[in-house]
N, C-alpha and C positions, 0 to 999 in steps of 0.2 A: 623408538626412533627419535634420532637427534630432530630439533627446533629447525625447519627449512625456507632460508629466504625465498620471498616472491621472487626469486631470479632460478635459485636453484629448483622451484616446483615446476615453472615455464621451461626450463632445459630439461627437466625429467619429465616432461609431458612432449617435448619436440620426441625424446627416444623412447617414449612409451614404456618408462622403466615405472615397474610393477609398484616397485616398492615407495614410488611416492603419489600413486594413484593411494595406496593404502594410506597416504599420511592425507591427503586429500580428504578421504569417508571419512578417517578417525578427527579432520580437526575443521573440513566443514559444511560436512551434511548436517549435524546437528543444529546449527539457527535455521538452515531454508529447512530441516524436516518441521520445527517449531514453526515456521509460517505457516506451512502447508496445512498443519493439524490445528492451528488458530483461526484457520479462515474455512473450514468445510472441510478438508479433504483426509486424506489416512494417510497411512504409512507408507501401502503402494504408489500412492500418490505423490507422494514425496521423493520413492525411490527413481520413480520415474521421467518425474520433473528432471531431480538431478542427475540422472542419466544423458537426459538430453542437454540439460547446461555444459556435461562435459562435452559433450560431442561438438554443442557450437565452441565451446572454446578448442577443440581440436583443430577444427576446420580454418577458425581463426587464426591459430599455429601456419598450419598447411599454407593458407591465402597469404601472408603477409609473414616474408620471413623474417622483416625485421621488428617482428609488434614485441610493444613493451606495454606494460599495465602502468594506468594513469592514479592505479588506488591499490591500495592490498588487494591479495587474492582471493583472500575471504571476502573482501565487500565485493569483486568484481564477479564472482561465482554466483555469491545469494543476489545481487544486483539482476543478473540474467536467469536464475531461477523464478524471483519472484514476478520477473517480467512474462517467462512461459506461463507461470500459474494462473495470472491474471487474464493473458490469451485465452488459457482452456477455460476456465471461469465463465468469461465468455461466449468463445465458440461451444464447446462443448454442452457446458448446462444451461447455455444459454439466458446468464444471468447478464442482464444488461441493465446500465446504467440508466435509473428512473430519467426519461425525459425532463420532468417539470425541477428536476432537481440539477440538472444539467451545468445551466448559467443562475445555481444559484446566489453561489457568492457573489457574482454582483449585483443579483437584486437586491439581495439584503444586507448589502454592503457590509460581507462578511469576510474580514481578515486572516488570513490564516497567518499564525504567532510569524512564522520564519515560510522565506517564498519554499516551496516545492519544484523538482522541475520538472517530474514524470506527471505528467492529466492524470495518465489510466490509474494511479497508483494513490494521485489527491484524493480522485473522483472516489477507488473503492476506500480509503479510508475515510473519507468526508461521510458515504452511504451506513458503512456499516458504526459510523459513531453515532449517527442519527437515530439509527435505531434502540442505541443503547439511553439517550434523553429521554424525558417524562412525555406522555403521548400525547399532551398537551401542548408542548413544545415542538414536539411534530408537527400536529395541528398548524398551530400558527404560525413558523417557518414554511412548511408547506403552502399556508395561503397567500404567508406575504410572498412565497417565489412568482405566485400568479397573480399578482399586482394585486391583490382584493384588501381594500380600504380596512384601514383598523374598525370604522362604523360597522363595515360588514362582518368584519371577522367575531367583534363581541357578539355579534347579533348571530351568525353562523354556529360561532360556541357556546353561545347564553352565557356570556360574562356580562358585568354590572354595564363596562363603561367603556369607551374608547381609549383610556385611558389607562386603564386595565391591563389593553392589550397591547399598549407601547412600553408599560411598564414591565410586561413578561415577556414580550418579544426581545426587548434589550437584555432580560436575564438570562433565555433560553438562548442567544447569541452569545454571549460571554463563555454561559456552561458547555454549551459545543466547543466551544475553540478551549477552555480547559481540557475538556475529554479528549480531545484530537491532540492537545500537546502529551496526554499521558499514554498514549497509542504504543506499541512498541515497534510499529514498524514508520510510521513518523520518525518516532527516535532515532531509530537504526538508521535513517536517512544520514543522520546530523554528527554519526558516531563516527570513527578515525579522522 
């Protein structure tokens, strides 16, 4: 099947013609399945996600007969998929965002490279970057989120010095915010 403008997939979605719901799975299930399988979930999981992103963009059809798309269709599909996954993420497995890490970034007057404008989507890639740093740097990001004095923090970890811990606290802030620009769903924010 020929290459189909974002104009002609939204007219083949207002008349429920078959044949570009198929160009749809064939050109862009595949990045939201790639989330889905990056962050916890399976295949089912994916298929079902995206099942339901069509359905709101049907409705969306249906509600507002004059809607036009503000971005490609690919970003506006994976855009409202990753937004379900994160729901069920969520509600479902009831993974919720660590309290103490909440309003971290501005305790620790941490930058992120380019603003974000989805929370739920900073907040799950902020979490699950974290977990990928030295557990050391957990440690200490963690403590400074709860105001605890560098004195305390060497003394808490048994490092030398107070000094110590401002000098790996500024590393372990840097290397986060490296990690979160090599993220791929960061990226994907920043793509088209």
């Amino acid at each position: 099947m020929k290459r189909l403008l974002d104009e002609e997939i939204i007219l083949g979605l207002r008349k429920r013609d078959n044949r570009v719901l198929q160009y749809i799975y064939k050109n862009s299930f595949n990045p939201v399945k790639q989330l889905i399988l990056n962050n916890t979930g399976s295949d089912s999981d994916a298929e079902d996600i995206f099942q339901e992103a069509l359905i709101i963009v049907f409705k969306k059809l249906k509600e507002e007969p004059d809607f036009e798309l503000s971005s490609a269709f690919n970003t506006y599909i994976y855009s409202i998929s990753r937004l379900l996954w994160l729901k069920h993420l969520r509600q479902i497995r009831k993974i919720e965002i660590d309290p103490l890490n909440r309003d971290m970034e501005e305790r620790i007057e941490f930058e992120e490279p380019l603003p974000v404008q989805d929370k739920d989507l900073r907040m799950a890639i902020y979490q699950r970057t974290l977990l990928k740093i030295p557990e050391d740097c957990q440690k200490i990001l963690r403590l400074t989120a709860q105001d605890i004095t560098s004195k305390e923090i060497a003394r808490q970890l048994g490092f030398r010095s107070e000094g110590y811990v401002r000098k790996r606290r500024h590393f372990c802030k840097e290397f986060l915010i490296n990690k979160i620009k090599e993220d791929p769903d960061y990226q994907a924010m920043f793509e088209d």
